[in-house]
SETI-720936 format. One line per field, with one value per atom (N, C-alpha, C): x, y, z; residue in three letters; atom name. Coordinates in nm, 4 decimals, always signed. Layout:
N
east: X / ...
north: Y / ...
up: Z / ...
aa: Ala / ...
at: CA / ...
# end
This chain:
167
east: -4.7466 / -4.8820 / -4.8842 / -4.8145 / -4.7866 / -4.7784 / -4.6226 / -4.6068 / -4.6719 / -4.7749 / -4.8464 / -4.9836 / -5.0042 / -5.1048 / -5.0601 / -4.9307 / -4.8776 / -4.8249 / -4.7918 / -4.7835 / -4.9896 / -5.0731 / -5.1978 / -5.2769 / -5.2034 / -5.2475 / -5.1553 / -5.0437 / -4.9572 / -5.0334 / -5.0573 / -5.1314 / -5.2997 / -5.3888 / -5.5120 / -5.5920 / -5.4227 / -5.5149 / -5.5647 / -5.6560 / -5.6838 / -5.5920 / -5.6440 / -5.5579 / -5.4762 / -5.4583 / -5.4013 / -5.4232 / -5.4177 / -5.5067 / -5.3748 / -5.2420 / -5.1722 / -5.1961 / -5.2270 / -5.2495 / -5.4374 / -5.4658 / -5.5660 / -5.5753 / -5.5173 / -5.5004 / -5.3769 / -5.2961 / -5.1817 / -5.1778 / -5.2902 / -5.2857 / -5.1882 / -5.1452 / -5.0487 / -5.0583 / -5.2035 / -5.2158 / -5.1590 / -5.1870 / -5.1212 / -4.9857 / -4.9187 / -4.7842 / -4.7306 / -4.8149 / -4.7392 / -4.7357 / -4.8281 / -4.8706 / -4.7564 / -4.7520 / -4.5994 / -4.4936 / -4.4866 / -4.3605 / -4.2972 / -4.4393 / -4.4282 / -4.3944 / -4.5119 / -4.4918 / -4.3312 / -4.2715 / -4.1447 / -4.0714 / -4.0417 / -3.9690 / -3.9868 / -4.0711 / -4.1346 / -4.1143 / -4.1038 / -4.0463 / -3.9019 / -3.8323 / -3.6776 / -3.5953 / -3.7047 / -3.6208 / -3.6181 / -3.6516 / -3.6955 / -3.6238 / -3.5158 / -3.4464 / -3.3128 / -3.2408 / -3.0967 / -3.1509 / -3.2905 / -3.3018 / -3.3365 / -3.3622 / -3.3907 / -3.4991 / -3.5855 / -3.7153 / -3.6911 / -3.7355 / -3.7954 / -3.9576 / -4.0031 / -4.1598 / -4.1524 / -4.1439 / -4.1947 / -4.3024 / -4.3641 / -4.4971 / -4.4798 / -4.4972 / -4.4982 / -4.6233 / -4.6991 / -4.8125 / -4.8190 / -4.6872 / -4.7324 / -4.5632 / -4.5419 / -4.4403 / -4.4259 / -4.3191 / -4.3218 / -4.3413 / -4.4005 / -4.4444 / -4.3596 / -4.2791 / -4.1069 / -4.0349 / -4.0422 / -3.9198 / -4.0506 / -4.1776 / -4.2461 / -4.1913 / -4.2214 / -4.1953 / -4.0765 / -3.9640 / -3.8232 / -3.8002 / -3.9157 / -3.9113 / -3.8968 / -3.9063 / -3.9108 / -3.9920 / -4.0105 / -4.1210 / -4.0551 / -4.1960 / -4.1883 / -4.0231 / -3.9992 / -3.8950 / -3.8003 / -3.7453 / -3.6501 / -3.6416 / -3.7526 / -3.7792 / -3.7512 / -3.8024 / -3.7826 / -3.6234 / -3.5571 / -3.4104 / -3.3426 / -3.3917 / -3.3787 / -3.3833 / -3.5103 / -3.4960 / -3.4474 / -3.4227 / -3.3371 / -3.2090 / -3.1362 / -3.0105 / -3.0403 / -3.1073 / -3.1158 / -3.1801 / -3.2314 / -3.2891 / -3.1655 / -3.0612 / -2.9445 / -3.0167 / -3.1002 / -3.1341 / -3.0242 / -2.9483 / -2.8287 / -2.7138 / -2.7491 / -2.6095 / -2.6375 / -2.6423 / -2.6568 / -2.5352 / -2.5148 / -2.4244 / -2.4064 / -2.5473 / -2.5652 / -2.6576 / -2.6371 / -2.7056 / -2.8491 / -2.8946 / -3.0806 / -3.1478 / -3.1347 / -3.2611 / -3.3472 / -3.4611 / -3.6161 / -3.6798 / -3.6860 / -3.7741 / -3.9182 / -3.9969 / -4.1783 / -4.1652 / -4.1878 / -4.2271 / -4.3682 / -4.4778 / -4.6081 / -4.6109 / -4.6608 / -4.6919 / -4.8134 / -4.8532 / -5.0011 / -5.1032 / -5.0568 / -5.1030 / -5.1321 / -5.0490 / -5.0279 / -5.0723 / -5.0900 / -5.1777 / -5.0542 / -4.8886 / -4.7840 / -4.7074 / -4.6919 / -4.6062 / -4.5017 / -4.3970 / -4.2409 / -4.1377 / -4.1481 / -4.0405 / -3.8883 / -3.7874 / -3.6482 / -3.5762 / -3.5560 / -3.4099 / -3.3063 / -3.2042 / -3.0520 / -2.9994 / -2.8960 / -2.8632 / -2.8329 / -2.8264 / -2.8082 / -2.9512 / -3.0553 / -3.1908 / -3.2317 / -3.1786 / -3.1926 / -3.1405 / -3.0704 / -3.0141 / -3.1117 / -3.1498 / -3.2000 / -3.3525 / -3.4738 / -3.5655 / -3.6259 / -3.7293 / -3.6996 / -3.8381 / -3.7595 / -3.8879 / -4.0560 / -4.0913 / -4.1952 / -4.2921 / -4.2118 / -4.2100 / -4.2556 / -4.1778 / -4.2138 / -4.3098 / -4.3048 / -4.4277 / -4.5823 / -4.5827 / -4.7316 / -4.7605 / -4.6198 / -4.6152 / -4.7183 / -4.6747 / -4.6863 / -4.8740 / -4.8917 / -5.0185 / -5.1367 / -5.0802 / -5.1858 / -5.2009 / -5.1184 / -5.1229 / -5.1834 / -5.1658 / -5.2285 / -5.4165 / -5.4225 / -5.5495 / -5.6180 / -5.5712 / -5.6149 / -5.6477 / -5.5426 / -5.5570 / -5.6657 / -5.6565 / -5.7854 / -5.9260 / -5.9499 / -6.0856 / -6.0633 / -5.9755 / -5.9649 / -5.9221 / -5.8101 / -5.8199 / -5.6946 / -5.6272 / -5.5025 / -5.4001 / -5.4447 / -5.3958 / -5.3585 / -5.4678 / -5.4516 / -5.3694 / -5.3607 / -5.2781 / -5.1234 / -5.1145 / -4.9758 / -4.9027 / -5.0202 / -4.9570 / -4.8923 / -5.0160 / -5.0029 / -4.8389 / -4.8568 / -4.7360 / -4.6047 / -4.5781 / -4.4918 / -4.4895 / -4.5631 / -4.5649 / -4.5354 / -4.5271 / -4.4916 / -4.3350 / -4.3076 / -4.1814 / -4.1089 / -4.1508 / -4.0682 / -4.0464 / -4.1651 / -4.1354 / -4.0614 / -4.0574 / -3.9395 / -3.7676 / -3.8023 / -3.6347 / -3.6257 / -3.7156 / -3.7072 / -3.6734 / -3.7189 / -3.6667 / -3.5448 / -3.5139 / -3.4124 / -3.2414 / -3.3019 / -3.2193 / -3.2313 / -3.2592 / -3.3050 / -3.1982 / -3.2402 / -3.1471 / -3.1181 / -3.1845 / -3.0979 / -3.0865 / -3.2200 / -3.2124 / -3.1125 / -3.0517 / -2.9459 / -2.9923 / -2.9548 / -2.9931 / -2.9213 / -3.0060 / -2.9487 / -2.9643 / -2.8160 / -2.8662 / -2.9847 / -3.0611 / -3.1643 / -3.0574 / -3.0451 / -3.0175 / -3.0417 / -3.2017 / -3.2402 / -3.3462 / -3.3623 / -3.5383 / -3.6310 / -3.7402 / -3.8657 / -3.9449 / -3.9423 / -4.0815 / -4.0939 / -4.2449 / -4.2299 / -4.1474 / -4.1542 / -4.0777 / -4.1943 / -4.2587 / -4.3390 / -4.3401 / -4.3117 / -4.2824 / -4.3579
north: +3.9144 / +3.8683 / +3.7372 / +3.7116 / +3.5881 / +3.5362 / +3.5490 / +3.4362 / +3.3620 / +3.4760 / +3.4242 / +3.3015 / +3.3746 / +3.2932 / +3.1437 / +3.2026 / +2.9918 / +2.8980 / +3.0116 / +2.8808 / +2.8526 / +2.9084 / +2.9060 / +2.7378 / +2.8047 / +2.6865 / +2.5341 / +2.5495 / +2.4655 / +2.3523 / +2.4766 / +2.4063 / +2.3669 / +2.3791 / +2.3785 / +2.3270 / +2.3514 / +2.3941 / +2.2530 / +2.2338 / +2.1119 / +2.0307 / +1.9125 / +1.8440 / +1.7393 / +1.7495 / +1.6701 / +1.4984 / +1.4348 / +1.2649 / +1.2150 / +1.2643 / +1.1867 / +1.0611 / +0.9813 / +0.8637 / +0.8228 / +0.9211 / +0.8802 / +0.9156 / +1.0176 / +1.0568 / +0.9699 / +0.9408 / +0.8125 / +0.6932 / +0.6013 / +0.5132 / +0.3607 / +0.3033 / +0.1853 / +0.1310 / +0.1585 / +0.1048 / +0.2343 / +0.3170 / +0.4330 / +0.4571 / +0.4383 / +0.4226 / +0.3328 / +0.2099 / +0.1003 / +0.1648 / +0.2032 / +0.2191 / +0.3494 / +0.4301 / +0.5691 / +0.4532 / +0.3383 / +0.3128 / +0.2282 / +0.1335 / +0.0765 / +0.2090 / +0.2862 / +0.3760 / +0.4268 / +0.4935 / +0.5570 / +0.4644 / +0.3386 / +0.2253 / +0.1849 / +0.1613 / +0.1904 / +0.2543 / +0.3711 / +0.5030 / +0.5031 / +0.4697 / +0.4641 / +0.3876 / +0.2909 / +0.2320 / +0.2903 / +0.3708 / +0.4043 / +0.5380 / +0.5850 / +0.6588 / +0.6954 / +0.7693 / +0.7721 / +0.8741 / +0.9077 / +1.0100 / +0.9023 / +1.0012 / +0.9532 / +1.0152 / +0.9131 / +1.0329 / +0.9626 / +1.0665 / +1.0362 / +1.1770 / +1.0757 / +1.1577 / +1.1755 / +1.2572 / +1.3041 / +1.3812 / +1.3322 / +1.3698 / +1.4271 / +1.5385 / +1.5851 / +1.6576 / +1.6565 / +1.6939 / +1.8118 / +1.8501 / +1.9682 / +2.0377 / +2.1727 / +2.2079 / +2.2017 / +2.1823 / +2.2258 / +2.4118 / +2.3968 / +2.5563 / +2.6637 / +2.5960 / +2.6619 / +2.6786 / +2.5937 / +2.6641 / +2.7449 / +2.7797 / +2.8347 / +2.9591 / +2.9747 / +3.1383 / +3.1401 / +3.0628 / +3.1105 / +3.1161 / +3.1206 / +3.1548 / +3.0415 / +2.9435 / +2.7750 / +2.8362 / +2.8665 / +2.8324 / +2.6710 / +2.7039 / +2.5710 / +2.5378 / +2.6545 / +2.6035 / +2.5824 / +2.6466 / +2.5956 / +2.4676 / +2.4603 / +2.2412 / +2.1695 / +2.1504 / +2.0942 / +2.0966 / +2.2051 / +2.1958 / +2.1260 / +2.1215 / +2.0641 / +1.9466 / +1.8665 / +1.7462 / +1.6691 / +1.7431 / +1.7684 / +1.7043 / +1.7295 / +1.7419 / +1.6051 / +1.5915 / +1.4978 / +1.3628 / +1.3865 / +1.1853 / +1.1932 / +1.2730 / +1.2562 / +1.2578 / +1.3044 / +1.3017 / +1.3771 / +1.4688 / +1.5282 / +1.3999 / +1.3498 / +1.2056 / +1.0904 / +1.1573 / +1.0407 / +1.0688 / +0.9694 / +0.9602 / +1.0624 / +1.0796 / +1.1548 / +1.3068 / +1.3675 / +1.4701 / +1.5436 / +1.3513 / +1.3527 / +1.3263 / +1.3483 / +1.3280 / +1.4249 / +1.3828 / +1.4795 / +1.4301 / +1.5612 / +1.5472 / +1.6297 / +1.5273 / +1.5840 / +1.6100 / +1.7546 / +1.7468 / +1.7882 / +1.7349 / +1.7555 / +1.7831 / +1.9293 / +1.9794 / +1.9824 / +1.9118 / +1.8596 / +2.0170 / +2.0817 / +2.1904 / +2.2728 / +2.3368 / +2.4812 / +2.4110 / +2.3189 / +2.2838 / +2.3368 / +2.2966 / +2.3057 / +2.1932 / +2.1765 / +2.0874 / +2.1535 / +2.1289 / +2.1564 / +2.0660 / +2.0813 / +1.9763 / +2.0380 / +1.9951 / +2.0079 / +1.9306 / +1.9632 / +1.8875 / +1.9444 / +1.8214 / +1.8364 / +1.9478 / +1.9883 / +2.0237 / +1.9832 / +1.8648 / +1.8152 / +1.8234 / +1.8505 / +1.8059 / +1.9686 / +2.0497 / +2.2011 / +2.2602 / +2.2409 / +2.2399 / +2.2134 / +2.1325 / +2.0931 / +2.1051 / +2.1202 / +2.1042 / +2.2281 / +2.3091 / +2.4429 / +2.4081 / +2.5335 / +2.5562 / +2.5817 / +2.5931 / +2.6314 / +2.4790 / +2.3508 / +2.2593 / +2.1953 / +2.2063 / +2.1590 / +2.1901 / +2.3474 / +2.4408 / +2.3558 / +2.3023 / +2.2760 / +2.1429 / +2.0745 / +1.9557 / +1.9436 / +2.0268 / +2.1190 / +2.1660 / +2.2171 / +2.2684 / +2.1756 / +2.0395 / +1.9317 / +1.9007 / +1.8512 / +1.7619 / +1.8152 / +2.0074 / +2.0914 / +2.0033 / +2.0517 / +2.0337 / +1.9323 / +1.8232 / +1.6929 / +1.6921 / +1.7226 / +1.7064 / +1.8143 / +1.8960 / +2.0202 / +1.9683 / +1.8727 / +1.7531 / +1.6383 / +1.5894 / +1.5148 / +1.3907 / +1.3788 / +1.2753 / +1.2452 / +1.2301 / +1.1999 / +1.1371 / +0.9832 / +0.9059 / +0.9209 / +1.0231 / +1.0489 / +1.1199 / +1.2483 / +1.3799 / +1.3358 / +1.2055 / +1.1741 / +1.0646 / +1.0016 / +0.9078 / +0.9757 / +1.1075 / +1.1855 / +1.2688 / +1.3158 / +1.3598 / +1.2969 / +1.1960 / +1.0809 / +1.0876 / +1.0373 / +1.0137 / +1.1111 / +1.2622 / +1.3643 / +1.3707 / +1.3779 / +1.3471 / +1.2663 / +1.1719 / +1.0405 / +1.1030 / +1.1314 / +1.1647 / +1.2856 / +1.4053 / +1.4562 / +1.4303 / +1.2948 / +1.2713 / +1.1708 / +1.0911 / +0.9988 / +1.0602 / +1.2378 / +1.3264 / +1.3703 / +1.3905 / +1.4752 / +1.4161 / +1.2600 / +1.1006 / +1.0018 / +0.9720 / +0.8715 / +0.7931 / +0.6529 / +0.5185 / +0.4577 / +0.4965 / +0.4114 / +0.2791 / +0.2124 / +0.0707 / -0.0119 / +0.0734 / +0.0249 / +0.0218 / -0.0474 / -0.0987 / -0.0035 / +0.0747 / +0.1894 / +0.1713 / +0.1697 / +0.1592 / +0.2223 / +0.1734 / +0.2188 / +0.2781 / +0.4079 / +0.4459 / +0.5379 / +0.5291 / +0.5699 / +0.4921 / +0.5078 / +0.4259 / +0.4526 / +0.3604 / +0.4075 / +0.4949 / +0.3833 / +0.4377 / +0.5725 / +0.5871 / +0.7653 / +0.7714 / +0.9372 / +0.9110 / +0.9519 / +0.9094 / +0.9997 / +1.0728 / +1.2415 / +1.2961 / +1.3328
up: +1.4551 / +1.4349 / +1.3555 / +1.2766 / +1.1582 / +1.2471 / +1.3313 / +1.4172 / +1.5075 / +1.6033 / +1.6509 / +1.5669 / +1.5037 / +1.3725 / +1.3750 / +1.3199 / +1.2901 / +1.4040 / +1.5566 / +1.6380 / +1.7070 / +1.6861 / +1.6811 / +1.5987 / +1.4981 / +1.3555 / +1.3957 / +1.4959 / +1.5038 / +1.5879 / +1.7132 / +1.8139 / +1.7979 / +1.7282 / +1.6883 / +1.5764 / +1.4890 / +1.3645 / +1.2816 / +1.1799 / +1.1082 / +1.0429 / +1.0011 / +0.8934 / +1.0074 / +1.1155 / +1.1879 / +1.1688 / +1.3088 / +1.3113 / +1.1787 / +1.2198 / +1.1026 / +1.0350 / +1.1340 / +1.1191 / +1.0451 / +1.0601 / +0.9977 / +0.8665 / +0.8173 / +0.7262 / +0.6014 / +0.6603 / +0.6260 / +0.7181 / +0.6866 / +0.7312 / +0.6655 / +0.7250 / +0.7213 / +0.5643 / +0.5379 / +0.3910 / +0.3054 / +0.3051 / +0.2307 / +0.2616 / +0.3456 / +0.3483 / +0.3164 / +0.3011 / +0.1919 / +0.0431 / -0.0291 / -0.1171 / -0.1600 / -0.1118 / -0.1230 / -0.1437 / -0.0436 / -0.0295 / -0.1692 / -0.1875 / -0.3440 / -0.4665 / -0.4527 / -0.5626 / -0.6213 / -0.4865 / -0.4697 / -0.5304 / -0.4719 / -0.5208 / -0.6619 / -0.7151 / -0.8496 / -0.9402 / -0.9105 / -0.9594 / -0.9699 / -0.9009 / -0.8912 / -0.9619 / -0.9866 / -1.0816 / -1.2312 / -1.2866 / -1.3806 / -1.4030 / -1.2931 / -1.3177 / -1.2140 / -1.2138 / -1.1200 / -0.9678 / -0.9679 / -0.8780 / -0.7430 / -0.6157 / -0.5043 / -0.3743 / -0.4096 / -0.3369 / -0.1870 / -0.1116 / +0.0174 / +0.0427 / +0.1682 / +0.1775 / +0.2988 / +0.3800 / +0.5487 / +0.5681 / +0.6520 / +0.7272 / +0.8723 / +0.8472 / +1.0198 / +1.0413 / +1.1779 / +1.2102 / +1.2560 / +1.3030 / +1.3565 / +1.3921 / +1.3991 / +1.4378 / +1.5983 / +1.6698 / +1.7846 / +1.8178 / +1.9063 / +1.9752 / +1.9767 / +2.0393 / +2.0574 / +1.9790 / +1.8434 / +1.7323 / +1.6638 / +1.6703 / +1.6016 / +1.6663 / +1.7507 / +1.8486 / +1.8044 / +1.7896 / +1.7660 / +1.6373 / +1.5246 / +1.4109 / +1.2711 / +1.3388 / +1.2551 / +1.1156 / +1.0172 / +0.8966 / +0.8134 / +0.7610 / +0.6567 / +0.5939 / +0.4860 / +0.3889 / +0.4611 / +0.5964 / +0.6997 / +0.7395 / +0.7887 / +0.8458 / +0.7423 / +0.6467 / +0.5272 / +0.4973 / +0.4860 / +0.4538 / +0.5602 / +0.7079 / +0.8158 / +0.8227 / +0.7496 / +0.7403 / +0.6066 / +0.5523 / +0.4010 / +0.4351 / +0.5364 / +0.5679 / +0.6762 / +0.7736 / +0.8567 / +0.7833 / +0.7306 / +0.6436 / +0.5273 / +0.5380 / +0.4471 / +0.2796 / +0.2417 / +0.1092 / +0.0360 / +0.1009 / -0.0268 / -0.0669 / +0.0573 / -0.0078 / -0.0871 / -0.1771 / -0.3284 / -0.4378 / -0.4957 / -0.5629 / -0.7342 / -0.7662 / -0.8737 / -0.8017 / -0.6708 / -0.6341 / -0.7063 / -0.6324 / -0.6995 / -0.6567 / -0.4951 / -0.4028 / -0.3913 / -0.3973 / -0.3594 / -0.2013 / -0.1616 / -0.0445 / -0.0481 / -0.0047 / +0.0359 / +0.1483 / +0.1534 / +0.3200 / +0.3332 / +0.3840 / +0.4289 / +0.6062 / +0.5922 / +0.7598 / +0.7285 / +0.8011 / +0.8210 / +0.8768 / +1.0179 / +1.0756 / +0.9980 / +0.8723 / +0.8561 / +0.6764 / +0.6210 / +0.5183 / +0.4213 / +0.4522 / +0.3856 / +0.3091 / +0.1794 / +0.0708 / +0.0502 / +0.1152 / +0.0401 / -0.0606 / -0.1562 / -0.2104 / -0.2569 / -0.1718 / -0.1688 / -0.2678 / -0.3485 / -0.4532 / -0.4304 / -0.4396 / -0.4600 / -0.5625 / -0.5662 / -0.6482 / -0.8171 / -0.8225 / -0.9188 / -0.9877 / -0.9147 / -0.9988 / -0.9515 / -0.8940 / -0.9049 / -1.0429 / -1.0560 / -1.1460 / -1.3186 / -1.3289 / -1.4547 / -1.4462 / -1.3354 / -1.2863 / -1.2499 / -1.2537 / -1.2415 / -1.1318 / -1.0276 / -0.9250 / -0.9512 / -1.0713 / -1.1071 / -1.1146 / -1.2042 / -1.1990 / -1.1057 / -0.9753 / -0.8686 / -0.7633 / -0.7718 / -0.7425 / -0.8268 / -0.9381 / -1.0134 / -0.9309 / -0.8917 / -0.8530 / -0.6662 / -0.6400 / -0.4859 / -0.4915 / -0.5866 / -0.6364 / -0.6012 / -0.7352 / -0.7824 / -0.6259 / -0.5565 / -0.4357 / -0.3138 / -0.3246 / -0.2477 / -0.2501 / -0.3829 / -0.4238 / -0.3964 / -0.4046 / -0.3340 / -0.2031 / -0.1575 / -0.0574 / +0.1084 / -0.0232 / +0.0910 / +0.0691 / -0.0805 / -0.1127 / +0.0007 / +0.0831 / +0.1772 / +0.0798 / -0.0354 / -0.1101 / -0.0649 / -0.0052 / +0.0600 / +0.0118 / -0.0525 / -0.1072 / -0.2643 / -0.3361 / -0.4914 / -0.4626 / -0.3720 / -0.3515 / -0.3481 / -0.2484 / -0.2883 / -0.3601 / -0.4087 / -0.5235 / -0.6783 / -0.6649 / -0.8283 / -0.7970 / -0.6945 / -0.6528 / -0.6917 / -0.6563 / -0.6450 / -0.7912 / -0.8441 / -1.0295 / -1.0838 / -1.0279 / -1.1408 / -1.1362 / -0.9404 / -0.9066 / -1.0327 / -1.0210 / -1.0999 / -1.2973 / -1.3071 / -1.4542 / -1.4659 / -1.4024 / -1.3780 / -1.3791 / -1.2853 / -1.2901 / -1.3906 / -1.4465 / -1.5152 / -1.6847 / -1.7010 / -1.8184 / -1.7822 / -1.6407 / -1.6652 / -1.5961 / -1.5434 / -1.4673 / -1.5410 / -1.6407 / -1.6941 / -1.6326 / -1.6084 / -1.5545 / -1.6813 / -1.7726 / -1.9103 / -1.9252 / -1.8578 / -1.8625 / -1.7574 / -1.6925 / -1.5961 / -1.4394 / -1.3853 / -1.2880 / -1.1640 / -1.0698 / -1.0317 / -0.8672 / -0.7750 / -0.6350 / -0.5646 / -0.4828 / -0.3760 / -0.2697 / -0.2576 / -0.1257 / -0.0643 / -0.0429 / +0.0588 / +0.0810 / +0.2031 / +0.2509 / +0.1394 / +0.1344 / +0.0472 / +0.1080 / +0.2626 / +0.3345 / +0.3657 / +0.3941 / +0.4622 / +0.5684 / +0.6064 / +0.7906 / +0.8090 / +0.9046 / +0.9798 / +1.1304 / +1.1626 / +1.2384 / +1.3786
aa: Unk / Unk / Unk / Unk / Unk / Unk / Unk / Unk / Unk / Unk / Unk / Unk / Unk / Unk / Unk / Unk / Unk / Unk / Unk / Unk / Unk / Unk / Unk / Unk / Unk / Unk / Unk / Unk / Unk / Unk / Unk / Unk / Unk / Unk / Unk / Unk / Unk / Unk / Unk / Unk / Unk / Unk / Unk / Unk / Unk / Unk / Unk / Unk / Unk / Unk / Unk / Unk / Unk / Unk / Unk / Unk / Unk / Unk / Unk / Unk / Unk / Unk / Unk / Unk / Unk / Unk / Unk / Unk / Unk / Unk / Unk / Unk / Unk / Unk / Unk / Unk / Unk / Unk / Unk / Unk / Unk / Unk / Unk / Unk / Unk / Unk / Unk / Unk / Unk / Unk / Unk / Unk / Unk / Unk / Unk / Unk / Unk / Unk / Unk / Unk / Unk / Unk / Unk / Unk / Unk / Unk / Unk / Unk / Unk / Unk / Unk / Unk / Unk / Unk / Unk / Unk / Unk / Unk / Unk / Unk / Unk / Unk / Unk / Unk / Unk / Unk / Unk / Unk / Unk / Unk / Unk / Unk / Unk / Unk / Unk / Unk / Unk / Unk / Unk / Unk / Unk / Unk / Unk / Unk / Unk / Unk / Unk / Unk / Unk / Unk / Unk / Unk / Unk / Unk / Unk / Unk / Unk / Unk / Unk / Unk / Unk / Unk / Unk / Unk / Unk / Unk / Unk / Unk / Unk / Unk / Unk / Unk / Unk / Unk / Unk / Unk / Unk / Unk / Unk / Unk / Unk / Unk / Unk / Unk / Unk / Unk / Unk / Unk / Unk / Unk / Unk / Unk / Unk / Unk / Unk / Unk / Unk / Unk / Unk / Unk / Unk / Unk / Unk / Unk / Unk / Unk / Unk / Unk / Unk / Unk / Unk / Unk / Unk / Unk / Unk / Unk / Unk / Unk / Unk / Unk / Unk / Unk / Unk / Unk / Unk / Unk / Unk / Unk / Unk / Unk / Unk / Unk / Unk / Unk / Unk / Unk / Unk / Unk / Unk / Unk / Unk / Unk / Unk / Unk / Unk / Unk / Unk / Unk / Unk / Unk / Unk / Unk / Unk / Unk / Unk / Unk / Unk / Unk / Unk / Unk / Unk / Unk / Unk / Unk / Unk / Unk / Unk / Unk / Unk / Unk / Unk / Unk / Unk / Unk / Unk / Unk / Unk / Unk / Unk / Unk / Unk / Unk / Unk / Unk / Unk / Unk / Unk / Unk / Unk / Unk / Unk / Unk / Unk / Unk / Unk / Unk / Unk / Unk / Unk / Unk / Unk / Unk / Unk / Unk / Unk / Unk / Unk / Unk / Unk / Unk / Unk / Unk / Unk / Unk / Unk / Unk / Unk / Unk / Unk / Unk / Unk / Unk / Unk / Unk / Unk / Unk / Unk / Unk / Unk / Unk / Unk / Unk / Unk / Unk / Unk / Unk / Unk / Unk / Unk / Unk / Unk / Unk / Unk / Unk / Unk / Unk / Unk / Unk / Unk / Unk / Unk / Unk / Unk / Unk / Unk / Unk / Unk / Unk / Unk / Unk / Unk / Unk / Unk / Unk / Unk / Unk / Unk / Unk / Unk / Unk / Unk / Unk / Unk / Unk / Unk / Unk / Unk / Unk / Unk / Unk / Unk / Unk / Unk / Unk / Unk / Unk / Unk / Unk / Unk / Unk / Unk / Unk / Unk / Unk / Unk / Unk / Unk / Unk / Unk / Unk / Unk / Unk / Unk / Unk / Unk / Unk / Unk / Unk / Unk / Unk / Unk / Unk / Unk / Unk / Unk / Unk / Unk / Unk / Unk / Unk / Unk / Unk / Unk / Unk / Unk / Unk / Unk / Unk / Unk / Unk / Unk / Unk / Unk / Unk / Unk / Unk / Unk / Unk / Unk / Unk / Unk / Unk / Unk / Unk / Unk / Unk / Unk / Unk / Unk / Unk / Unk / Unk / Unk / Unk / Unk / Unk / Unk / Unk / Unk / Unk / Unk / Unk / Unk / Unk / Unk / Unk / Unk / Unk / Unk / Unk / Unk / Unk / Unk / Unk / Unk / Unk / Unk / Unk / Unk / Unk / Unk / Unk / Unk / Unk / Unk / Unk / Unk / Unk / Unk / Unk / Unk / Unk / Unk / Unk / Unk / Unk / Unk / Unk / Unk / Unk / Unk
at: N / CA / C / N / CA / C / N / CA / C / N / CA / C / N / CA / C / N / CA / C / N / CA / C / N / CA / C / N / CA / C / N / CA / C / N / CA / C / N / CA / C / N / CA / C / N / CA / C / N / CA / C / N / CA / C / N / CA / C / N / CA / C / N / CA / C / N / CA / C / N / CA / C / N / CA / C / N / CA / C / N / CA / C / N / CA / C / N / CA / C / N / CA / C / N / CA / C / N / CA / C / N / CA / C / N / CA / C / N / CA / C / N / CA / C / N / CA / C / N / CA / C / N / CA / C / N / CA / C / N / CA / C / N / CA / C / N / CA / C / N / CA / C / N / CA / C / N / CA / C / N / CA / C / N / CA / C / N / CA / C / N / CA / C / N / CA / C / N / CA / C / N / CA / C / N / CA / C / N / CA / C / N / CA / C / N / CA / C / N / CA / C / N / CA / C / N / CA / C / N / CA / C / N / CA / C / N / CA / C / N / CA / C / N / CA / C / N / CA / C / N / CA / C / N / CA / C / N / CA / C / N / CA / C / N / CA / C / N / CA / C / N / CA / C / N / CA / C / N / CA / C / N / CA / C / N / CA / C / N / CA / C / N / CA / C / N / CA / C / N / CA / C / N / CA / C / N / CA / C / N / CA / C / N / CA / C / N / CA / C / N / CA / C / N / CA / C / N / CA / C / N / CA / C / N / CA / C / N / CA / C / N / CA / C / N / CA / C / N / CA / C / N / CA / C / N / CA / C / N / CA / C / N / CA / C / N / CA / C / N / CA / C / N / CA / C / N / CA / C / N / CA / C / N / CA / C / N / CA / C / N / CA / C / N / CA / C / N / CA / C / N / CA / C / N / CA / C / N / CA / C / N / CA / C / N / CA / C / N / CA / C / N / CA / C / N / CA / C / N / CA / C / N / CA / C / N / CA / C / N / CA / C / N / CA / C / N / CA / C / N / CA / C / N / CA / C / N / CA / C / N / CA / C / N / CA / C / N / CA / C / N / CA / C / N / CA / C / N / CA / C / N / CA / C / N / CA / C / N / CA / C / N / CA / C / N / CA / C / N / CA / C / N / CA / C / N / CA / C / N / CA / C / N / CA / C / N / CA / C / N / CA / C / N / CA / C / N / CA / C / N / CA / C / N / CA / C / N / CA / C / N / CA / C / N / CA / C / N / CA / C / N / CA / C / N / CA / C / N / CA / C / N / CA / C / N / CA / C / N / CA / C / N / CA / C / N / CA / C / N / CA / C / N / CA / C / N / CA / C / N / CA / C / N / CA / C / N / CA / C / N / CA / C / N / CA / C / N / CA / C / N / CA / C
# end
């Protein structure tokens, strides 16, 4: 019955119009922020946007925290040099925020943390505020790693994209 529910919500459900919702100017604006943020400490964010699950891995049992580790592994966020990449994943359909850390920031960062982080941005974003939902996001991200990564005034490689992906 779930399952059916969420390939339902997959195919139907609100929150979609990715693009309207992250438009070109708001994906600049993540992309500055992120970048912004990075410097200010050793961690490594990335943000993905996907609209919707496909049908077929829904029936074959796809949930959220799966995709996310899925694209966890595929935008390469575990390969950083100090194991301190963060991933956003926003499923647009099913009105889902996952955020994935490395181990290195599993480690020192506690799921609850990131859960409040997950919360604020929920919240925004069911007000239709899109842009606060993931800028505040981004900023808690950062002060997070910026307590628990500090860059120490040192000048720390970019490696990973800024920009979102969008799916």
């Amino acid at each position: 019955m779930v399952r059916m529910r969420r390939l339902l919500t997959n195919l139907f459900g609100g929150w979609f119009q990715l693009h309207r919702r992250f438009p070109a100017a708001l994906l600049d604006e993540i992309t500055a922020a992120i970048a912004a943020g990075e410097r200010t400490h050793k961690g490594e964010v990335r943000f993905a946007i996907e609209s919707r699950l496909n049908p077929l891995a829904v029936l074959a049992g796809l949930d959220v925290q799966t995709r996310a580790r899925q694209l966890f592994a595929q935008l390469r966020v575990w390969d950083t040099e100090y194991n301190s990449g963060v991933l956003f994943y926003v499923l647009l359909a099913e009105h889902r925020i996952e955020i994935v850390a490395d181990r290195g920031i599993a480690a020192r960062v506690t799921a609850a943390e990131w859960d409040a982080v997950c919360q604020r941005m929920r919240g925004c974003y069911a007000r239709g505020a899109w842009r606060d939902g993931s800028l505040q996001g981004i900023a808690a991200a950062h002060a997070l790693l910026a307590r628990h990564f500090p860059g120490h005034d040192k000048a720390c490689p970019d490696e990973l994209p800024d920009r979102p992906v969008l799916l």
